[in-house]
Structures are given as C-alpha cells and as structure tokens.
N, C-alpha and C positions, 0 to 999 in steps of 0.2 A: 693436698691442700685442705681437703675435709679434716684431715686428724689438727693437723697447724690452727684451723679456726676454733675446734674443740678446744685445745687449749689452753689457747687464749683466752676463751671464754672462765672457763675453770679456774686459771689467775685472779680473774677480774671479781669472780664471785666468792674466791678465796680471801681476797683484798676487802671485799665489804663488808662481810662476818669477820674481818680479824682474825683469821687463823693462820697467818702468816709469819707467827713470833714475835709480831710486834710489842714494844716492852709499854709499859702505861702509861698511857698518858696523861699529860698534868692539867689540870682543871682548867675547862677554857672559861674564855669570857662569855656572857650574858646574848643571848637573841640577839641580830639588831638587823635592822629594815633599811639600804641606800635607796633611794629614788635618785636618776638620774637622767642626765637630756646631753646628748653630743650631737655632730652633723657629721655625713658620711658624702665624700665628694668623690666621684667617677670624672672621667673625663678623656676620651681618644680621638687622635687624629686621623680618621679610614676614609675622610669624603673629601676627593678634591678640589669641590667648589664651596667648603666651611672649614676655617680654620678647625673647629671642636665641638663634636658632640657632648652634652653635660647634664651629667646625672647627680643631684641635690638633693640629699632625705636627711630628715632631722631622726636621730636613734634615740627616744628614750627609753630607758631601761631598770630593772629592778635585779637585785641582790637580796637575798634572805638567808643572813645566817645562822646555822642553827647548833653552833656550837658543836665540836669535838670535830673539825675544819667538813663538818658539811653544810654545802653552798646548794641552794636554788634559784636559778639566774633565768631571767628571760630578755629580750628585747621586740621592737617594733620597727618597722620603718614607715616613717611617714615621707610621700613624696611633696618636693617644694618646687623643683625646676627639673623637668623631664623631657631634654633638647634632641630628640632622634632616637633613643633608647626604647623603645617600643611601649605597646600598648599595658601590658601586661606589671610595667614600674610605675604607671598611674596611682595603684591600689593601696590604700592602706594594707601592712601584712605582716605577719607575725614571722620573725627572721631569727630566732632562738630562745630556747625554752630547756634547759641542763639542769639535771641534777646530777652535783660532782661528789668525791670525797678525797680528802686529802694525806698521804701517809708520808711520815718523816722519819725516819728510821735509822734510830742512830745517827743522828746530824749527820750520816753520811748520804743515804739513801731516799730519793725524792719522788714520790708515785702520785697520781693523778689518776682516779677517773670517773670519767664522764660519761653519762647516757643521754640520750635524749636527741632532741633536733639543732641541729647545729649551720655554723650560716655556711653559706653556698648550697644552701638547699639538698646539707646532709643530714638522713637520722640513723640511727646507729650508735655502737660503742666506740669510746676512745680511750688508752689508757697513755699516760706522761710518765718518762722517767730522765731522774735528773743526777748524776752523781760528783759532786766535786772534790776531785782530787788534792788538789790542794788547794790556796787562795788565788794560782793564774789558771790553773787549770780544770776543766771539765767536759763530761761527755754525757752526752743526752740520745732521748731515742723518743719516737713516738709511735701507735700502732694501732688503725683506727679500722671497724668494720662496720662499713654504712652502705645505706642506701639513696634513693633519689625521694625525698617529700619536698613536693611545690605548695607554696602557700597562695598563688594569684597565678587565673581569677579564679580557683579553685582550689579544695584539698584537693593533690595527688599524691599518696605515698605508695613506694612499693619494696618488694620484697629486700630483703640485705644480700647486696650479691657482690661487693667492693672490700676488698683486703686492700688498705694503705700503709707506708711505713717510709719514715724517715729517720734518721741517724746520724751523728755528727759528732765535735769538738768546737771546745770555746776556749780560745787562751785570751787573759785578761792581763792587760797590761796596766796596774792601779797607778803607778807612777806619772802613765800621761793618759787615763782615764780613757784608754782604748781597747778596745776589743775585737778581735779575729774572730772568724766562724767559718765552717766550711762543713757542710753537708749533703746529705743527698738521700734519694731513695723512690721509692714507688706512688706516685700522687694518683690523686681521686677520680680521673681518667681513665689508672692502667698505665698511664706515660710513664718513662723514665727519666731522672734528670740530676745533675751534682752543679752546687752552688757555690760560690766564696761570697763572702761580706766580709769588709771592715770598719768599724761603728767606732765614733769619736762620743762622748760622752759629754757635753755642756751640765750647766746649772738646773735648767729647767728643760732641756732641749737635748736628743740625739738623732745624729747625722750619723746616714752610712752610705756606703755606695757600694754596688755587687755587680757580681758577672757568673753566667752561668753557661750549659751546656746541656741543652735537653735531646729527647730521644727524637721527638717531634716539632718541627717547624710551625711558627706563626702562621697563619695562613695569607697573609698582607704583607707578607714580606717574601714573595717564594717558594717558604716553604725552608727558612732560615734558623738554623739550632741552634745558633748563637744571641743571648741576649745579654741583656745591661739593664743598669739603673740608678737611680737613688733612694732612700725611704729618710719621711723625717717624722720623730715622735716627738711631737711636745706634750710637756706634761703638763697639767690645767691646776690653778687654786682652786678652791685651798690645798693646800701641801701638807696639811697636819690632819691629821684625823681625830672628827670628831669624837665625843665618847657618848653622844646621846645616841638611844635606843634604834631612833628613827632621824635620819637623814637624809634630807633636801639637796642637792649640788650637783653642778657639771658633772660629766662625765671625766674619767680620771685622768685621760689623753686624747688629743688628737693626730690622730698618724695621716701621712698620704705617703705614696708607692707611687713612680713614677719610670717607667719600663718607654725602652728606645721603642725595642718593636710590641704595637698591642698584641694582644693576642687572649680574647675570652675563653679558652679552651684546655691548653697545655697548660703545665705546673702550677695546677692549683691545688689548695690546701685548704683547710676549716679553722672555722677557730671555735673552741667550747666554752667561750668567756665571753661579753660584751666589750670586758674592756682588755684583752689580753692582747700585748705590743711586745715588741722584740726589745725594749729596754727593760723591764721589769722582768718578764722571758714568763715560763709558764704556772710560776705557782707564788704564792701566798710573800710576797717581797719584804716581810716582817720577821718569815721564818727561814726563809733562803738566805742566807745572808751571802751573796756571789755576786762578783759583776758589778752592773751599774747600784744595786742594792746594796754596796759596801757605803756608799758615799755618802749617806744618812741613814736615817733611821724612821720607820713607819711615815713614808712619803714623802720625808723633809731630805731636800737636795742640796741642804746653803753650802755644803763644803765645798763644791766642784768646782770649778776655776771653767 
C-alpha cells in the first residue's frame, strides 16, 4: 500500500511540473476573479415524533483564475436554520480552500488535480481522470489521499491516512439527452460500494434517479445495504459568462440528493470544487465537450428540449 501511495504521489507531482509530454498549450485567457453566494439544504427523517430535521447555510464562494487552467477555489458556510443538527453547524466555518490544475491532453485525455481542504471535512490530494471514447461513450476514475481537518468549533487536522478511488462508465445518449452511469469503488470511510444512475437532461435542469449496493448498512435502517434515490441539478442565471475581470453572481447550481435510507456515514465522497455537480461532471465544461456539455456552449443550455 506504501509503494501505491508513493506513486501516486510521484503522478501528481509529475502532472504539475509538466513532464508528462504534454504538447503546448495555447494561450489562455486573462486572470479573472468570480464572487459567488449559493444555499446548501440538509434535511433527514431519524426522529419519530418530527417530521424533519433541517439544516440551511448559505455557501459563498470565490474562484481565482489564473490562467494556463489553474484555479484557486475556496468556500464558507454560513448557518441560517440549524433544526437538530448539533451544536457544532451553529459556527461560521471555512468548508474549502483547493488549489487545482487542469490537463487536456490531446482532447482525448482529461486530468485534474487538486490539493488542499476539501468538503466533508477532507485535506489531502486528489487527482480526476476523464477519457471520452467517443461522443456516447466514456470512462472516468478518480483517486484521492486525505485526511480528517475540522473546521468548528476548532481547527483539527490530522495526519493523511485514507486511500480513496472510484471508477466508472458514462454512455450518453444525445438523441434524448440522457445519460447512464455506473460506478463504484472505495469511499472516504474505507467502505465499499457500486452505483447505477440514470440522468435525463432538461433546459436548465437535470433529473436522475439511482440505486446502489454498499458494503455497509445505514444505521437507521438495520443495518440495510440497499439504497435509492433522486438528485436534481438546476442550473442558475446568468447562463452566459461574463468576460469582465471580476465577477459578482450566484452560484452556478443548485443540486439536492435525496436518499430513501439516511445514513451520515457510508458512501461518502468529496468534492474539490464549490460548484462541481454531476451535470457539468468534473472539469472545465468549455473544454470537455461530453455529455450534458454538448448541448451548448460556455453555460448556455437553450438547445435542450
């Protein structure tokens, strides 16, 4: 397991200095600065005398990019309505702070990575890989070494001791703007678990619904390795992106996840983006051109039916 982390590591540092063979790249665009404010809504059924515990924080967030596709990305949560959720989601607290980079490689070849503190209260390395086979088909991995840092009501960080890894296939169906997925792999826990999703694609909007198979049981349910769900992403105006330096706006979506059985603990996962959602998927959707990202161009969705 020692030599497997080594060389991970050794990728990732090969990936940043460029000595990869990457061929040259063409002159990016100009610094630019997003300011941005979304809301993050929790909500589970565990108490049999309240319908629903509810947890409400408003996320704003900043992007800072700095040309030749590296991002520095942070966010915040600020609490607004905190229904059972403990003392601890009172607190103003700092929920991501990444510096990424981004490699395309021969528009076949899609890499990602990211350092830093990431949410669910992971820091550590993560690297993305994205490869699309053709226009319906592709296959993705990801491969993250983190640890536990708590931001409230104190810093705790501590050592990197968590190998994660997921991996999968996407077939895209442009025709009726839907998309299959089915993955699986080692989450932030240690668990094991393999997923299906099937995502319909709207205008401004996508709908998916999944079923999985984990190694470990809800604990509210049994002790149950079977779960379900729905997720929905909408996508927020403006739709077109500005070309000033520095910009003011929403957050670029808002998603909710909505799972039969709760469960805080099993298959869970990080994200190394503020705004990163399963429609746009994990990189730069200007340059990826796959998936719900065929459907326009730099944000603009109008073709979708």
């Amino acid at each position: 397991m020692r030599h497997i982390k080594s060389y991970i590591l050794i990728i990732m540092t090969a990936m940043v200095l460029g000595i990869t063979g990457v061929h040259a790249q063409p002159k990016q665009p100009k610094q630019t600065l997003d300011l941005f404010c979304g809301a993050g809504l929790s909500y589970s059924d565990t108490h049999f005398a309240r319908l629903y515990d509810v947890l409400l924080n408003l996320t704003p967030g900043v992007k800072l990019n700095l040309g030749n596709d590296w991002q520095i990305a942070g966010q915040a949560l600020i609490p607004v309505v905190n229904d059972y959720y403990g003392e601890e989601y009172d607190r103003v607290r700092l929920s991501m702070a990444v510096l990424s980079k981004q490699l395309h490689l021969w528009d076949t070849q899609h890499f990602k990575l990211s350092a830093g503190l990431f949410s669910q209260e992971r820091i550590g390395f993560d690297l993305k890989w994205m490869y699309p086979v053709t226009d319906w088909l592709a296959f993705n991995a990801q491969v993250g070494y983190t640890g536990v840092c708590k931001t409230s009501p104190k810093w705790e960080c501590y050592r990197l001791d968590r190998l994660s890894f997921l991996g999968g296939t996407n077939v895209f169906l442009g025709k009726w703007n839907t998309e299959f997925r089915a993955y699986g792999g080692r989450y932030i826990y240690g668990d094991y678990a393999v997923l299906g999703e099937v995502m319909r694609h709207f205008k401004y909007c996508t709908v998916s619904l999944f079923g999985q198979i984990q190694q470990k049981g809800a604990r509210n349910v049994s002790g149950s390795k079977k779960n379900g769900g729905f997720k929905f992403v909408w996508m927020l105006p403006p739709y077109k992106k500005s070309s000033k330096r520095v910009r003011i706006r929403p957050a670029s979506n808002f998603r909710q996840v909505y799972r039969a059985h709760s469960d805080d603990q099993w298959v869970k996962t990080y994200k190394t983006d503020p705004e990163e959602n399963e429609r746009e998927g994990n990189f730069n959707p200007e340059k990826v051109r796959w998936g719900a990202n065929l459907i326009g161009v730099g944000g603009n969705y109008g073709t979708a039916k």
